[in-house]
C-alpha positions as CSV (number, residue, x, y, z in Angstrom):
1,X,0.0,0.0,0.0
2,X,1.6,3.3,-1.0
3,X,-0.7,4.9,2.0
4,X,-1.7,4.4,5.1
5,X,-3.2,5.9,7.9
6,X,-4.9,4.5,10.8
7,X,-6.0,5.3,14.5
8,X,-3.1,2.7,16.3
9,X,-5.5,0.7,18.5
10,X,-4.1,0.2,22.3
11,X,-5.3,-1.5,25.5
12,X,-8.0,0.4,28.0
13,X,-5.2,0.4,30.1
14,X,-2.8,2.4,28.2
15,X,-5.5,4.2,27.4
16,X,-6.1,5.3,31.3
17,X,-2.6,5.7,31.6
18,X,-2.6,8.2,29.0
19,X,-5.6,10.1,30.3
20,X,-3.5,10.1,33.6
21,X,-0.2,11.3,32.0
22,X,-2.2,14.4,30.4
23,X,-3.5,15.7,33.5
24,X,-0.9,15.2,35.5
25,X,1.6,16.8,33.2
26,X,-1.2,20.0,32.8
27,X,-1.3,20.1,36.8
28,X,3.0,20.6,36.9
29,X,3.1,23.0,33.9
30,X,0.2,25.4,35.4
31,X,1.9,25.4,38.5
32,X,5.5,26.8,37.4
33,X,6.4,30.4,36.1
34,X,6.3,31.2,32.3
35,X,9.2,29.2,31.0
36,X,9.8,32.1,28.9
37,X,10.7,34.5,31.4
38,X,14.2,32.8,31.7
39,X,16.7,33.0,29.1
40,X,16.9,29.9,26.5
41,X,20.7,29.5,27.8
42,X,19.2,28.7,31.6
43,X,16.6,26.5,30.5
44,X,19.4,24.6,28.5
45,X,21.5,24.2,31.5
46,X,18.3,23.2,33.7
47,X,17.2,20.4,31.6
48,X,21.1,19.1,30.8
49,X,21.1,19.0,34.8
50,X,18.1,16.9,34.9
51,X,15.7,19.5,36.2
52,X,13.2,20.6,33.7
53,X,9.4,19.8,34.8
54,X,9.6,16.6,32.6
55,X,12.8,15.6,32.7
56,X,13.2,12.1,33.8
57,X,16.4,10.9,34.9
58,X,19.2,10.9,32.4
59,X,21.4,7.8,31.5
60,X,24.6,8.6,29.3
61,X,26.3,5.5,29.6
62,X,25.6,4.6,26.0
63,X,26.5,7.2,23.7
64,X,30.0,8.1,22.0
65,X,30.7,11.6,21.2
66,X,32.5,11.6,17.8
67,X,33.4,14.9,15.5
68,X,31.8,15.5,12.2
69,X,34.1,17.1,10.1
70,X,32.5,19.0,6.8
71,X,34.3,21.3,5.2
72,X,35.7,24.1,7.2
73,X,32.8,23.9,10.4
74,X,33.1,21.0,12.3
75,X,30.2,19.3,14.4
76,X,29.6,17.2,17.2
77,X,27.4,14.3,16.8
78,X,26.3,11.3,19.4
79,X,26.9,8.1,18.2
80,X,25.4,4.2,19.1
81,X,26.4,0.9,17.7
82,X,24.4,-1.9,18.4
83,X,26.1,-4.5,20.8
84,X,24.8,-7.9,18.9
85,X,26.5,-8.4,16.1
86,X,26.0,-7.6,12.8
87,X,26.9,-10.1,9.6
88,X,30.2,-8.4,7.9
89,X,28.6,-9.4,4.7
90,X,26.0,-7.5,4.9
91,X,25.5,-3.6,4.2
92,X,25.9,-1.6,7.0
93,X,23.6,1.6,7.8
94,X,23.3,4.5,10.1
95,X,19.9,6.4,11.1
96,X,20.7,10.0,11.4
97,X,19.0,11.1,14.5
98,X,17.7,15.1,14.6
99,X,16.8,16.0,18.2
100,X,13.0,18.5,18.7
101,X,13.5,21.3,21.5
102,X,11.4,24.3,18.9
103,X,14.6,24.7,17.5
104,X,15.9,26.2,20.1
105,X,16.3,23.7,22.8
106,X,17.8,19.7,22.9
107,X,20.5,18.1,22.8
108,X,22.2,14.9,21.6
109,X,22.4,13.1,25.2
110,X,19.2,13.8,26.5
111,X,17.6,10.3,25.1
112,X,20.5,7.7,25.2
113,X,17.8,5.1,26.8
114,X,16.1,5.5,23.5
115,X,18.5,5.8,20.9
116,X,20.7,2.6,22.1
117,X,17.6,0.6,22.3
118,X,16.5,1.6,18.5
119,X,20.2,0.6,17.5
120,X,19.8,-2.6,19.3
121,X,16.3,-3.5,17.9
122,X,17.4,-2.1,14.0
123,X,20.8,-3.9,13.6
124,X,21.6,-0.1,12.8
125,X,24.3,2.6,13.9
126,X,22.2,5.4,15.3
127,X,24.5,9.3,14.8
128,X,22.4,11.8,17.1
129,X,23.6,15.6,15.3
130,X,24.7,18.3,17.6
131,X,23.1,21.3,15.5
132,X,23.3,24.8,16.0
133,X,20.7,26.1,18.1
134,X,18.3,29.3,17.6
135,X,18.8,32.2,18.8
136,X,22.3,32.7,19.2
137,X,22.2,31.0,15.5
138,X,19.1,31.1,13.5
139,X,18.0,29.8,10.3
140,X,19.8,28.7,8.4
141,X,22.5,27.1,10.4
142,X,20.3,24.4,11.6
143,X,19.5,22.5,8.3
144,X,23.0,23.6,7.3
145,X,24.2,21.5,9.8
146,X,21.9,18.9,9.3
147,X,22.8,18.4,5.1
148,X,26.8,18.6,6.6
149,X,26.2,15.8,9.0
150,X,24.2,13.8,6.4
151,X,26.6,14.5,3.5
152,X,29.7,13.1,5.9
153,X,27.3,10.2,6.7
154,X,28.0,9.3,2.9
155,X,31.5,9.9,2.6
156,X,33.7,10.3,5.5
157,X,31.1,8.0,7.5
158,X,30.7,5.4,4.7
159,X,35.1,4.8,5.0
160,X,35.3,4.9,8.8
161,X,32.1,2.6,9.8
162,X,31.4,0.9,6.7
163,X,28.3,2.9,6.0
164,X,26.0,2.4,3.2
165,X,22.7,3.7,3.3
166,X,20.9,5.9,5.7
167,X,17.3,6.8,7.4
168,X,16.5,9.7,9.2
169,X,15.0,9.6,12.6
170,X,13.5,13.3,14.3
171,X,11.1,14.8,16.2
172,X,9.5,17.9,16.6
173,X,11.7,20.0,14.6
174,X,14.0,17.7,14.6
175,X,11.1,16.2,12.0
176,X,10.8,19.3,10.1
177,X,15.2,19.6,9.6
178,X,14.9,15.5,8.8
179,X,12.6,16.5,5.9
180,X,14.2,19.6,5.1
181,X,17.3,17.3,4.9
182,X,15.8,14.9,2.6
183,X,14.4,17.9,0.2
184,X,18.0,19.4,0.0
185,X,19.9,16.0,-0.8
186,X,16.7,15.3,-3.3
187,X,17.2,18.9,-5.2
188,X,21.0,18.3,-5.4
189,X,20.7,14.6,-6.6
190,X,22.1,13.0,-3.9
191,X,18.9,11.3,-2.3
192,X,19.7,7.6,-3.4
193,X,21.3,6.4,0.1
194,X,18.5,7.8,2.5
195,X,16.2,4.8,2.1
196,X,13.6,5.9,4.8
197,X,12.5,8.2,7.2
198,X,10.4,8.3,10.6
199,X,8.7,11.9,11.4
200,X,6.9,12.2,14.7
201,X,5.2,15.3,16.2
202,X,6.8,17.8,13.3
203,X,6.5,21.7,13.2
204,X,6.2,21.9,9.1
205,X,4.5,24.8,8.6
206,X,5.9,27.7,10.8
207,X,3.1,30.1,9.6
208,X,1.1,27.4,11.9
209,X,-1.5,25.0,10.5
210,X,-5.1,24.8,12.1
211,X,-4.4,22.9,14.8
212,X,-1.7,25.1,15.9
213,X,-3.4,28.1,16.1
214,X,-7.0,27.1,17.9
215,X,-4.3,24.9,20.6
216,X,-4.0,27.9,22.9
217,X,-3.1,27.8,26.2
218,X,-3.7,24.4,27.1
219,X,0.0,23.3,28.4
220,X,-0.1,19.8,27.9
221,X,4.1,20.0,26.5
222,X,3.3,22.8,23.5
223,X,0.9,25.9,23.5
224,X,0.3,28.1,20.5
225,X,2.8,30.8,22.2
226,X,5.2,28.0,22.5
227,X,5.4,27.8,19.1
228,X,5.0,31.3,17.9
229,X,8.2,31.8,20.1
230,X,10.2,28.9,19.0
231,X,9.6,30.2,15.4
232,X,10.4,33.9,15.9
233,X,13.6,32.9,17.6
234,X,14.6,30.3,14.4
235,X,14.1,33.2,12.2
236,X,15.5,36.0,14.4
237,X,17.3,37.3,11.2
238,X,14.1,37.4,9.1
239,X,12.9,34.5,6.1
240,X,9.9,33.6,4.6
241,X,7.7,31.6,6.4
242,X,6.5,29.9,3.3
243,X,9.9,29.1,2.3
244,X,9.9,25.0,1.9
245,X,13.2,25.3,3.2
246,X,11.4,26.8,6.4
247,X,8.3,25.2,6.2
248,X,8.5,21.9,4.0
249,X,5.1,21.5,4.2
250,X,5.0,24.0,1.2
251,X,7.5,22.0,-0.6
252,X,7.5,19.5,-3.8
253,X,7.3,16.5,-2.2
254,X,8.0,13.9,-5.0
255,X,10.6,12.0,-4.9
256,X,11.1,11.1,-1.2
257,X,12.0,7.6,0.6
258,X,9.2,5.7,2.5
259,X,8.4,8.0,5.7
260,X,6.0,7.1,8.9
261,X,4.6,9.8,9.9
262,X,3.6,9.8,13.8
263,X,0.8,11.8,15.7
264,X,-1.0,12.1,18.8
265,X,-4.5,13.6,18.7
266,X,-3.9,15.8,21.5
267,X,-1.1,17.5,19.9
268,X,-1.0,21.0,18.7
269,X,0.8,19.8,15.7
270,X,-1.6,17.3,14.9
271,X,-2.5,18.9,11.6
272,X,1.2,19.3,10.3
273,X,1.7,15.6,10.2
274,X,-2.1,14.7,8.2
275,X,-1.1,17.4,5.9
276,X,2.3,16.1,5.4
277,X,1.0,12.7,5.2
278,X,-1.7,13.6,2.5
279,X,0.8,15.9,0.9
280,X,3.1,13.1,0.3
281,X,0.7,10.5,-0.5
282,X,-0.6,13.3,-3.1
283,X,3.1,13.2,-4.5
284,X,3.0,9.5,-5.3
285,X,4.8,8.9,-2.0
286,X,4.5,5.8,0.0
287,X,3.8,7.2,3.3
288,X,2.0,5.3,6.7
289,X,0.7,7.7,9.1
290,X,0.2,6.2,12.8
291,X,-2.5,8.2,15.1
292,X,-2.5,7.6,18.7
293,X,-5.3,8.3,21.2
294,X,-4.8,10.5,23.4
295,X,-1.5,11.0,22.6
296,X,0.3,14.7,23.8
297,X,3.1,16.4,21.6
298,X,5.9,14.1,21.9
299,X,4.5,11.6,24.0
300,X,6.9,8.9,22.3
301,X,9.4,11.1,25.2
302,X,7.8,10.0,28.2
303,X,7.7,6.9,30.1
304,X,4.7,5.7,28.8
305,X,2.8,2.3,27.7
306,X,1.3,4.2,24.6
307,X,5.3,5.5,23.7
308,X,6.5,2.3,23.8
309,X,3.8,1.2,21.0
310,X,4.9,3.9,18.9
311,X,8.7,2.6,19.6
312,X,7.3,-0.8,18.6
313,X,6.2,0.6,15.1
314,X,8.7,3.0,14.4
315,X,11.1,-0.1,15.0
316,X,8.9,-2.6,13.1
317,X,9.0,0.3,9.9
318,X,12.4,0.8,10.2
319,X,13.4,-2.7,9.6
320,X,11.1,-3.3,6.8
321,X,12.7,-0.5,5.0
322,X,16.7,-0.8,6.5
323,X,17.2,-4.8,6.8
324,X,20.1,-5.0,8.8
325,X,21.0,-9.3,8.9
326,X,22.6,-10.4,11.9
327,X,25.1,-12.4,12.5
């Protein structure tokens, strides 16, 4: 099927757990000052130490920090090998990992848990990219550094690990500079090794789609100001919002590898991933596009029965379209 999209069906229980999870995380957000009356730097440092309101408890042990060299900028970048082996027959791949925060915060070591066990349960290196972060440097160094990391993915990465085809892995924004990513390799020819890629909870249109702008002040993770803010910092120097390099939603959309796109209905963004998922479907795309009940922005984040579904079928995707065989 070149589309699908579906309502994921879970347990009652997950379901309550869910339900739980929502109003519980509204309760702690109403309850602490505007997060935007500290400085993006503090809030940085606050989550890194563990201390944001939903920050669980960080475990680095998994990660290597390796350099990506491009040119004349150099990059950091996070990077997971699977402990089983892998056949040395086979061909090896890496997913490129591209971390949300609204543009403006994440990091690369904020979701080791997660990352190690998607290398473990693909066969696949996972590379988590250390872009450049909005506002101290807008649009367009982050998909700059993206492209970069994904162009030394192909060349420098294919002679030191052996790598031979990628995926790209992101959410949040991370989503919308994994498919900004794609569109740039795709425009300069140079798509062929990114064989798939898994979306969840994207920002692709920053002029806000529907959904977005009715969301409001509800703080379940994301409000409508959240957004406006994260945008107006990732274009602090000015840009068109209807740019497809901004806003890929806007883009030509042929031409792309199998993506999943992933939602839940209580995000804000809800509408940015069925309009991505019908745009792309419209292009002649093979696209799935998984909807989960209940589901807040992000939720795949969180500790969470209805997260580790979504892990299951990101997972399950990935290895239909990146067979890794092991040894």
């Amino acid at each position: 099927m070149p589309y699908q999209e579906r309502i994921v069906s879970v347990s009652p229980e997950i379901q309550r757990e869910t339900l739980d999870f929502n109003r519980t995380t509204r309760r702690k957000l109403n309850a602490l000052p505007d997060p935007w009356s500290f400085s993006p730097v503090i809030t940085r440092e606050r989550r890194l130490l563990g201390l944001g309101a939903l920050m669980g408890e960080r475990d680095t042990a998994f990660g290597q920090d390796i350099k990506i060299a491009q040119g004349s900028h150099s990059l950091r970048g996070r990077l997971f090998r699977p402990k089983s082996l892998v056949r040395k027959d086979t061909e090896r791949g890496v997913l490129l990992h591209f971390h949300g925060g609204g543009f403006v915060f994440g990091a690369t070591d904020l979701q080791d848990n997660r990352l190690q066990e998607l290398c473990e349960n693909t066969g696949l290196d996972v590379l988590s990219v250390a872009y450049r972060l909005a506002p101290e440097c807008p649009y367009p160094c982050a998909p700059d550094d993206c492209e970069a990391a994904a162009r030394w993915a192909c060349q420098d990465g294919r002679r030191a690990y052996g790598w031979r085809f990628l995926g790209f892995i992101g959410e949040n924004t991370g989503a919308t500079l994994a498919l900004v990513t794609a569109l740039r390799l795709r425009d300069s020819g140079d798509l062929e090794a990114v064989r798939a890629m898994s979306l969840f909870s994207g920002l692709f249109d920053l002029n806000m789609t529907p959904s977005a702008r009715r969301w409001g002040a509800d703080r379940l993770v994301l409000t409508t100001r959240d957004i406006q803010l994260c945008a107006a910092h990732y274009l602090a120097l000015g840009g068109d919002r209807h740019l497809p390099d901004v806003s890929p939603l806007y883009a030509d959309l042929a031409g792309l590898p199998p993506t999943l796109v992933s939602v839940g209905i209580e995000d804000p963004l809800f509408d940015d991933s069925l309009f991505l998922a019908t745009r792309l479907r419209a292009a002649g795309g093979t696209v799935q596009c998984d909807i989960y009940p209940h589901g807040c922005h992000c939720f795949q984040s969180f500790s969470l029965g209805l997260a580790k579904v979504s892990h299951q079928r990101i997972d399950s995707f990935l290895n239909r379209q990146l067979p890794a065989t092991r040894a």
